[in-house]
mmCIF file of the N, C-alpha and C atoms, coordinates in Angstrom:
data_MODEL
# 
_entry.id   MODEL 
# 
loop_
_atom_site.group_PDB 
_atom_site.id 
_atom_site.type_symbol 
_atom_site.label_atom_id 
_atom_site.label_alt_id 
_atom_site.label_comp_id 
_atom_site.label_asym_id 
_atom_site.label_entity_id 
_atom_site.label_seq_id 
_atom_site.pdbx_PDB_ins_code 
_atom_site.Cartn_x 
_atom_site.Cartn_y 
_atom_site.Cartn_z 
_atom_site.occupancy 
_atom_site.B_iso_or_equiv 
_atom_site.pdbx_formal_charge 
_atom_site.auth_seq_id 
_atom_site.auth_comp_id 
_atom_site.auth_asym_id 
_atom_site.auth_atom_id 
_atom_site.pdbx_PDB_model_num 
ATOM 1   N N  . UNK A 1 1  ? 9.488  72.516  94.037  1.00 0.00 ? 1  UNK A N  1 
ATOM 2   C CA . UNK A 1 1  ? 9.487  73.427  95.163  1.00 0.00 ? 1  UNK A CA 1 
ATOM 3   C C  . UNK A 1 1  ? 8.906  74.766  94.716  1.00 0.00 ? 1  UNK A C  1 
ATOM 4   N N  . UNK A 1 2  ? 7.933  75.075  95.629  1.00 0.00 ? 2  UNK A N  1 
ATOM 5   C CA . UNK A 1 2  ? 7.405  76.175  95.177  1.00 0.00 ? 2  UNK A CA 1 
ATOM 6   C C  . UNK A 1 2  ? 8.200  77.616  95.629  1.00 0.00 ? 2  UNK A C  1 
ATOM 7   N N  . UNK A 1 3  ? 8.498  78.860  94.843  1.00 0.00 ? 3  UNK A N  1 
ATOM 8   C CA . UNK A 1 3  ? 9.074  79.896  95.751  1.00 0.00 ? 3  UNK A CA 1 
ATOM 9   C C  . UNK A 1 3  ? 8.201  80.850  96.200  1.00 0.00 ? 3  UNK A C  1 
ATOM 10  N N  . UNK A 1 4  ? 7.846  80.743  97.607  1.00 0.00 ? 4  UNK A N  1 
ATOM 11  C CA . UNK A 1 4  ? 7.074  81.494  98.335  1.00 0.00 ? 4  UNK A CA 1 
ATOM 12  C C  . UNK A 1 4  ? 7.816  82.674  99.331  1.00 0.00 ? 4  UNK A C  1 
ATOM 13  N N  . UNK A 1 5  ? 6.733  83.298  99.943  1.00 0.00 ? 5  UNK A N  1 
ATOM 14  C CA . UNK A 1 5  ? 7.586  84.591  100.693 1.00 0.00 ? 5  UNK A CA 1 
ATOM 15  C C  . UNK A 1 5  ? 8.607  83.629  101.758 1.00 0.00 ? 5  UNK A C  1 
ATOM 16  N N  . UNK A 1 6  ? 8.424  82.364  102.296 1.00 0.00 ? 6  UNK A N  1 
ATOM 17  C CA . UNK A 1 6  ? 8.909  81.789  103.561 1.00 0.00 ? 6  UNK A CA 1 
ATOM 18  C C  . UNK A 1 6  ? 10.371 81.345  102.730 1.00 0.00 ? 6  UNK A C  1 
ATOM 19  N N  . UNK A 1 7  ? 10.379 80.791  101.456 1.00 0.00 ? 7  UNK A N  1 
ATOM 20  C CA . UNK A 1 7  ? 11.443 80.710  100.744 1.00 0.00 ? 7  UNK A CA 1 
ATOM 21  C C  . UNK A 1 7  ? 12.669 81.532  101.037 1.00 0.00 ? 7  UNK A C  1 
ATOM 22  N N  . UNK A 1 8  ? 11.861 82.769  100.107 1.00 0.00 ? 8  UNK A N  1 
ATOM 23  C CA . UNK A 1 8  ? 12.572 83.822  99.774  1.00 0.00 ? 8  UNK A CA 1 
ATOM 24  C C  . UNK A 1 8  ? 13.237 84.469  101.148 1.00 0.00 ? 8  UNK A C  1 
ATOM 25  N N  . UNK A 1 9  ? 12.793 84.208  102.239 1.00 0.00 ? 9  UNK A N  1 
ATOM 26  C CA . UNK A 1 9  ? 13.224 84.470  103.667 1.00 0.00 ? 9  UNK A CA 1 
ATOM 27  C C  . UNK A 1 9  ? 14.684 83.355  103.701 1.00 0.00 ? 9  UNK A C  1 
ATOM 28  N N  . UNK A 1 10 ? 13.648 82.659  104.128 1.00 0.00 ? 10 UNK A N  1 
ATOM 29  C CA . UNK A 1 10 ? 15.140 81.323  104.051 1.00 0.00 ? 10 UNK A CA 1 
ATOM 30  C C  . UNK A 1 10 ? 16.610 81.779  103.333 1.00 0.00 ? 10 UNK A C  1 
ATOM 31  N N  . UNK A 1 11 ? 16.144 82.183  101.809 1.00 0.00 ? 11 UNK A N  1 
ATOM 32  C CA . UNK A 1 11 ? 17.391 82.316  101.114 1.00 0.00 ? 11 UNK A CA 1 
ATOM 33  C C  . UNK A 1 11 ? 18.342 83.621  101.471 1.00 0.00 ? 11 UNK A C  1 
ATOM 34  N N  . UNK A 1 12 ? 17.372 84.311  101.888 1.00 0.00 ? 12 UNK A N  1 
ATOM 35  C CA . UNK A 1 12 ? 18.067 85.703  101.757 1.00 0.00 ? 12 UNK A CA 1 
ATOM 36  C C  . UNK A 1 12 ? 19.086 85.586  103.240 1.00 0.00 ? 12 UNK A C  1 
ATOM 37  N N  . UNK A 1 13 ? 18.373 84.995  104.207 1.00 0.00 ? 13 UNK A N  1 
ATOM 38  C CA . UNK A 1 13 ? 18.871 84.765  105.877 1.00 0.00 ? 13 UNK A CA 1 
ATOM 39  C C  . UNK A 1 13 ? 20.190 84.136  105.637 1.00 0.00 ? 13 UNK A C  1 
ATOM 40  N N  . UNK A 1 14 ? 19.651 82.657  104.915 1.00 0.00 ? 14 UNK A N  1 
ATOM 41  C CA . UNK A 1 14 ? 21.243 82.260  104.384 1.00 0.00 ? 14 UNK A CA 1 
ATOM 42  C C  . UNK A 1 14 ? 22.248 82.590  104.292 1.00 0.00 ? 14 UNK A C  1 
ATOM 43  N N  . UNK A 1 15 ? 21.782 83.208  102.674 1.00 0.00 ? 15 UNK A N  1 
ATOM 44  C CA . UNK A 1 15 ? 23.088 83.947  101.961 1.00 0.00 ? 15 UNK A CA 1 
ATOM 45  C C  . UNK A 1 15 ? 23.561 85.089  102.546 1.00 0.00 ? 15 UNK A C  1 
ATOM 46  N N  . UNK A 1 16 ? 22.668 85.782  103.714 1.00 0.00 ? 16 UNK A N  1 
ATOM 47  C CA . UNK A 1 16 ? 23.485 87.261  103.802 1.00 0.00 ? 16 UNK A CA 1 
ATOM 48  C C  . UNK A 1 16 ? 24.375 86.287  105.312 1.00 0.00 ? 16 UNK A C  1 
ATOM 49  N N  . UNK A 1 17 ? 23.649 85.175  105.979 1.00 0.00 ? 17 UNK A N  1 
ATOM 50  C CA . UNK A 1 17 ? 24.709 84.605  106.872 1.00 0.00 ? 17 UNK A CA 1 
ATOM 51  C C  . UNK A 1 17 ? 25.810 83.485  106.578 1.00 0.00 ? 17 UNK A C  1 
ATOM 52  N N  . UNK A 1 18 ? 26.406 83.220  105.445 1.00 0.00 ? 18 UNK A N  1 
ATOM 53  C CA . UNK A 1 18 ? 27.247 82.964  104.498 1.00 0.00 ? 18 UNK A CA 1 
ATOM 54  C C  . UNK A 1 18 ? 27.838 84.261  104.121 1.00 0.00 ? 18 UNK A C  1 
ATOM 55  N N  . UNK A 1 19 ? 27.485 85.358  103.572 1.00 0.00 ? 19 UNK A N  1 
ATOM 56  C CA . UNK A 1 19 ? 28.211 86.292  102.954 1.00 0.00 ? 19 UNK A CA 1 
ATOM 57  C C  . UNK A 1 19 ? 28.883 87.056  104.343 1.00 0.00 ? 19 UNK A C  1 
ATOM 58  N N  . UNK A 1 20 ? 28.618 86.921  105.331 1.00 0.00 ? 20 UNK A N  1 
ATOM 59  C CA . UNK A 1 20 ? 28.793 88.302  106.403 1.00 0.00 ? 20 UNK A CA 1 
ATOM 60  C C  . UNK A 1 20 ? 30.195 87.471  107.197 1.00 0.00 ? 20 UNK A C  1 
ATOM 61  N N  . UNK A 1 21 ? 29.979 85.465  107.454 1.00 0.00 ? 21 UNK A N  1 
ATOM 62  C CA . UNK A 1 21 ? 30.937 85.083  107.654 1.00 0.00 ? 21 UNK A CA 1 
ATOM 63  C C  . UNK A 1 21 ? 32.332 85.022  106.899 1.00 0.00 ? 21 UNK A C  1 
ATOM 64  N N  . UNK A 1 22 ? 31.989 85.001  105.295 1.00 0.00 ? 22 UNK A N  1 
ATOM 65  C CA . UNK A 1 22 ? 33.315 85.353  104.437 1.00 0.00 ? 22 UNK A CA 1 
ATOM 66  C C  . UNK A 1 22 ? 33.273 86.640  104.489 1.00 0.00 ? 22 UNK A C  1 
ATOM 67  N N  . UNK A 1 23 ? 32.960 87.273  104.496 1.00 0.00 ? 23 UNK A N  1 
ATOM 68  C CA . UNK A 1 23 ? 33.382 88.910  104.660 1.00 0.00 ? 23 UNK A CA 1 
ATOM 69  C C  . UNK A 1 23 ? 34.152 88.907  105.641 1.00 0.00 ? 23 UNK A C  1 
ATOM 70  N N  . UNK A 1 24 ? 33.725 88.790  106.881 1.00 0.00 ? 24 UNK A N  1 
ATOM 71  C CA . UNK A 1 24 ? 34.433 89.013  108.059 1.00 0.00 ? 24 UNK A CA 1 
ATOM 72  C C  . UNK A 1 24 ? 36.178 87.958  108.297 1.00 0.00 ? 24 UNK A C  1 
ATOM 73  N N  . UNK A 1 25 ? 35.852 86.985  107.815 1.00 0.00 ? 25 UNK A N  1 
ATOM 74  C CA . UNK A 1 25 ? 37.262 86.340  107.593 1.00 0.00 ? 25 UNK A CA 1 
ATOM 75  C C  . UNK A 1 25 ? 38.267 86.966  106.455 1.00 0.00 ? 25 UNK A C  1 
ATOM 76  N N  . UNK A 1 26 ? 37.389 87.428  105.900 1.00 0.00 ? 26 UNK A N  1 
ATOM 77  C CA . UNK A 1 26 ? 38.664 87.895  104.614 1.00 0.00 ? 26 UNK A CA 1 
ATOM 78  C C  . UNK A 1 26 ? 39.038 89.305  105.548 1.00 0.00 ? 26 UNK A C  1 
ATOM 79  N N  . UNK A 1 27 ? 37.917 90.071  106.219 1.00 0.00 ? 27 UNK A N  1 
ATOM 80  C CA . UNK A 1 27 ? 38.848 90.971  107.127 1.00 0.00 ? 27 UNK A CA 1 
ATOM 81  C C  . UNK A 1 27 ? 39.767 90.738  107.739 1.00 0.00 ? 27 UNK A C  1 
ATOM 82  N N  . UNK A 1 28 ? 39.699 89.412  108.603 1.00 0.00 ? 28 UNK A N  1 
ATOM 83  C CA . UNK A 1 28 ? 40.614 89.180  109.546 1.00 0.00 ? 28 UNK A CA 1 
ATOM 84  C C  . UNK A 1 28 ? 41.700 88.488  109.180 1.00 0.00 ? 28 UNK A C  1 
ATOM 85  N N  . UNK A 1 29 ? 41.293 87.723  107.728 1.00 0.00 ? 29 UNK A N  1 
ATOM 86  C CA . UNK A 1 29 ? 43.129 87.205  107.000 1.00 0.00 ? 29 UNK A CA 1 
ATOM 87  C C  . UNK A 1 29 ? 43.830 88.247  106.623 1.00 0.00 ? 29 UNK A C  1 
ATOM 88  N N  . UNK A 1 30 ? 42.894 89.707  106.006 1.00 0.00 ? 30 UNK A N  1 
ATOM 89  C CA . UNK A 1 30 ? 43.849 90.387  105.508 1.00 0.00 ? 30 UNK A CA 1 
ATOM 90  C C  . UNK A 1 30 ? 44.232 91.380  107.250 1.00 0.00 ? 30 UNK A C  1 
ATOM 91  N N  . UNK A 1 31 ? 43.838 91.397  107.882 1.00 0.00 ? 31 UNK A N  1 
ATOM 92  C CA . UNK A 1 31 ? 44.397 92.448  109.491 1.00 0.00 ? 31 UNK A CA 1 
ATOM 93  C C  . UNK A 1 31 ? 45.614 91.191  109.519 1.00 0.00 ? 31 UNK A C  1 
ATOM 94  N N  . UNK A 1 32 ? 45.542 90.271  109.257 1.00 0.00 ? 32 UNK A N  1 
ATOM 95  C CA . UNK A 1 32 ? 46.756 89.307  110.014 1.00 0.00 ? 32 UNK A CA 1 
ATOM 96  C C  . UNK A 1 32 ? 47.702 88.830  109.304 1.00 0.00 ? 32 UNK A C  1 
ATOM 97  N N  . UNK A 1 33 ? 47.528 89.223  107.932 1.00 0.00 ? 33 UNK A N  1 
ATOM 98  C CA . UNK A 1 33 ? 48.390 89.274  107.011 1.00 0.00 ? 33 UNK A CA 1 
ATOM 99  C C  . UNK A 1 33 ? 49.864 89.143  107.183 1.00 0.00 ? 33 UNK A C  1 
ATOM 100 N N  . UNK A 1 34 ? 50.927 88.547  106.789 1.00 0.00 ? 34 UNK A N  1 
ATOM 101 C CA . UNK A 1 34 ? 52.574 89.345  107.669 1.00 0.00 ? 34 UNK A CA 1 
ATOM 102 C C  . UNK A 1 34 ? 52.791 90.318  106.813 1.00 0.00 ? 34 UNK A C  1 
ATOM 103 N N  . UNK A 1 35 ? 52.301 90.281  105.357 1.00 0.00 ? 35 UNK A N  1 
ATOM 104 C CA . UNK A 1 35 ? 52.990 91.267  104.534 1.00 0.00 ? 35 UNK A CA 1 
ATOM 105 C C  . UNK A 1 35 ? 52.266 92.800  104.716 1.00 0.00 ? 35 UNK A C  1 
ATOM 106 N N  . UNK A 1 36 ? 51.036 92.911  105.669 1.00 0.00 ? 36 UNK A N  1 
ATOM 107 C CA . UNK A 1 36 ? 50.708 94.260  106.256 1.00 0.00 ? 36 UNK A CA 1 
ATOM 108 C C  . UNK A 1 36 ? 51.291 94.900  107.851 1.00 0.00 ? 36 UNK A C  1 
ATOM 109 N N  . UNK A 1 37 ? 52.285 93.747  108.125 1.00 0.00 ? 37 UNK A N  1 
ATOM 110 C CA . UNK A 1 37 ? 52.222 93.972  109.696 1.00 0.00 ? 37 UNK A CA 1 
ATOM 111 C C  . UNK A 1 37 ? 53.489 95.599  109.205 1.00 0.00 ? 37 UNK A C  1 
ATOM 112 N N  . UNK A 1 38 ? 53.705 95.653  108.212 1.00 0.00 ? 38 UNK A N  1 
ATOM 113 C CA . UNK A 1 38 ? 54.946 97.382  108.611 1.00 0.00 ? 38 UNK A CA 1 
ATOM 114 C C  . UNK A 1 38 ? 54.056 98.481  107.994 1.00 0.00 ? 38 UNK A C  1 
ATOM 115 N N  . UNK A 1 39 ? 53.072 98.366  107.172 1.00 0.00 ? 39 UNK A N  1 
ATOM 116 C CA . UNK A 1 39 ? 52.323 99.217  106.553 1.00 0.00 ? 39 UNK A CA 1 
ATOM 117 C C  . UNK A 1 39 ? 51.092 99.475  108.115 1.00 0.00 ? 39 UNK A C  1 
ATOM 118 N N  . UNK A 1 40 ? 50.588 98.616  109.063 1.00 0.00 ? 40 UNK A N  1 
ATOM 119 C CA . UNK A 1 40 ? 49.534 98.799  109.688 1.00 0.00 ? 40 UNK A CA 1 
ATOM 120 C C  . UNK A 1 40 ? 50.526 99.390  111.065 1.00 0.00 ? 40 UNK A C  1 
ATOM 121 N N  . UNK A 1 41 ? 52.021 99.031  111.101 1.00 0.00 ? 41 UNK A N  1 
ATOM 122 C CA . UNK A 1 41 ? 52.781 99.663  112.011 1.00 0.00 ? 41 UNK A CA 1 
ATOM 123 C C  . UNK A 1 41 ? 53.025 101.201 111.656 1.00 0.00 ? 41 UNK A C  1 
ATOM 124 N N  . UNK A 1 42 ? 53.107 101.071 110.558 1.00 0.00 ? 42 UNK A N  1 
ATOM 125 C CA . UNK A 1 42 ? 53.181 102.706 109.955 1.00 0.00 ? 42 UNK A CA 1 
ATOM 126 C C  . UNK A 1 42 ? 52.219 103.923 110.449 1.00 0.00 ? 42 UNK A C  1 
ATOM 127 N N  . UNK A 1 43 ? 51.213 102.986 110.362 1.00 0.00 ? 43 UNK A N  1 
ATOM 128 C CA . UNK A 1 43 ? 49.815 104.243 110.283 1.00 0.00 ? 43 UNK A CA 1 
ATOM 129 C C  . UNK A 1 43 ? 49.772 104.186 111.524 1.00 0.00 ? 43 UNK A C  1 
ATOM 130 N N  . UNK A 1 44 ? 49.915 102.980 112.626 1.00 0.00 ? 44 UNK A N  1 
ATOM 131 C CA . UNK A 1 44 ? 49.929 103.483 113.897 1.00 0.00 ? 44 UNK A CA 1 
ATOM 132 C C  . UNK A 1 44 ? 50.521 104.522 114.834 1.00 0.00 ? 44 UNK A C  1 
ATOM 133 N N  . UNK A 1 45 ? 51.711 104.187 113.775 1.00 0.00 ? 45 UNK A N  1 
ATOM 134 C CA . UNK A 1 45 ? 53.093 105.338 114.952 1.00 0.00 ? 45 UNK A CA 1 
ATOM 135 C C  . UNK A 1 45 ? 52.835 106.630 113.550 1.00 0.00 ? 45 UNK A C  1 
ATOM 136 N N  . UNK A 1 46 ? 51.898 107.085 112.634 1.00 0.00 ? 46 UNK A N  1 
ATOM 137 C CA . UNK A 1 46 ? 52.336 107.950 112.036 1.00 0.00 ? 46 UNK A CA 1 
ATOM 138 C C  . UNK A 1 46 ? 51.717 109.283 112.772 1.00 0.00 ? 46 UNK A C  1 
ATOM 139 N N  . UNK A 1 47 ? 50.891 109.271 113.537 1.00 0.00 ? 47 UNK A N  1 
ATOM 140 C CA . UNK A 1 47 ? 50.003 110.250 114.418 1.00 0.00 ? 47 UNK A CA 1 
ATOM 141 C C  . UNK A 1 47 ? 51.257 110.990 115.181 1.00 0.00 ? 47 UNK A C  1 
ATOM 142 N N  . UNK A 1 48 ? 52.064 109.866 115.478 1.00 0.00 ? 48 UNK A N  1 
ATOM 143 C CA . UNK A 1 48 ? 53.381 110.742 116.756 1.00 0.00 ? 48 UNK A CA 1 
ATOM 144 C C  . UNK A 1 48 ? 54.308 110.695 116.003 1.00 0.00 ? 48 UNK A C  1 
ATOM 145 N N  . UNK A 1 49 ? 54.582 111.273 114.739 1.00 0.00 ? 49 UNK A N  1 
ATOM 146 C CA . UNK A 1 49 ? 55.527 111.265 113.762 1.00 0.00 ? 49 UNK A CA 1 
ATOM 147 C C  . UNK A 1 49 ? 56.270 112.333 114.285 1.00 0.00 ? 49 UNK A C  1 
ATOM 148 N N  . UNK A 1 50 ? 57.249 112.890 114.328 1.00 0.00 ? 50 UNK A N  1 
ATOM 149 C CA . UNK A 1 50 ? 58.401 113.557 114.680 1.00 0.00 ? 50 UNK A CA 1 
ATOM 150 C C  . UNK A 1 50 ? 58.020 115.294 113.856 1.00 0.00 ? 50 UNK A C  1 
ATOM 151 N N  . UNK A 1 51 ? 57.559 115.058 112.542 1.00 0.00 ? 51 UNK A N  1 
ATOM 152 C CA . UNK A 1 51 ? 57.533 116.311 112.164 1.00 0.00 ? 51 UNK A CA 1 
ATOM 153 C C  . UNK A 1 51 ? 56.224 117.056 112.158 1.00 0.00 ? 51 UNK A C  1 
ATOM 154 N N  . UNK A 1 52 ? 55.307 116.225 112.647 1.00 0.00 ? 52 UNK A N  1 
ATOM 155 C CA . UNK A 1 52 ? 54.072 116.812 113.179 1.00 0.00 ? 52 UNK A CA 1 
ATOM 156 C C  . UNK A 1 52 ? 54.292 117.266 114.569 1.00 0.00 ? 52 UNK A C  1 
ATOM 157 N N  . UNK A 1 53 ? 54.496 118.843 114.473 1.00 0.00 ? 53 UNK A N  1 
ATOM 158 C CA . UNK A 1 53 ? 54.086 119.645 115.450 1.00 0.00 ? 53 UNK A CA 1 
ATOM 159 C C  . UNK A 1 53 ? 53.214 121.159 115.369 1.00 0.00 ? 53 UNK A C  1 
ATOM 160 N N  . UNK A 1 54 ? 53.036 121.435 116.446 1.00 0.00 ? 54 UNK A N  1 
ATOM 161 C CA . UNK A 1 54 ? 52.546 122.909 116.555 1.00 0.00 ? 54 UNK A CA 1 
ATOM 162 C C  . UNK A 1 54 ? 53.186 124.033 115.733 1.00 0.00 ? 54 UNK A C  1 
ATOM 163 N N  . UNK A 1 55 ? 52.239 124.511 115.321 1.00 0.00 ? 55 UNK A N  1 
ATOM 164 C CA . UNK A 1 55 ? 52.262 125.195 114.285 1.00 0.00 ? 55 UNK A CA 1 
ATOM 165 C C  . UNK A 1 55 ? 52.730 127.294 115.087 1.00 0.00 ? 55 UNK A C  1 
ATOM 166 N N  . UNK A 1 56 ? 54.163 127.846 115.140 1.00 0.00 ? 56 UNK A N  1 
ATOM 167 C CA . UNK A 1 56 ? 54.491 128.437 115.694 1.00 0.00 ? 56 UNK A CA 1 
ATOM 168 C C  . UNK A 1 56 ? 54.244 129.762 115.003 1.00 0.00 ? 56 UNK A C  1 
# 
């Protein structure tokens, strides 16, 4: 097999559409994680945290 520019297309299309589908799953195992669900609850409710207020 010869490696030509049409190759080198092929491979690269591939691998970056192989790499972009494991990327994106390892995002979404780790968002769904159970052992992140109190750390990602944290950062949600930390914006309306009780001791963040106006500055008097």
């Amino acid at each position: 097999m010869e490696f030509n520019h049409n190759v080198a297309v092929w491979f690269s299309k591939s691998f970056g559409l192989f790499y972009l589908m494991a990327l994106s799953l390892a995002v979404v195992v780790y968002a769904y994680w159970p052992a992140n669900k109190a750390r990602f609850e944290d950062a949600a409710g930390s914006i309306l945290s009780d001791e963040d207020k106006p500055w008097r």
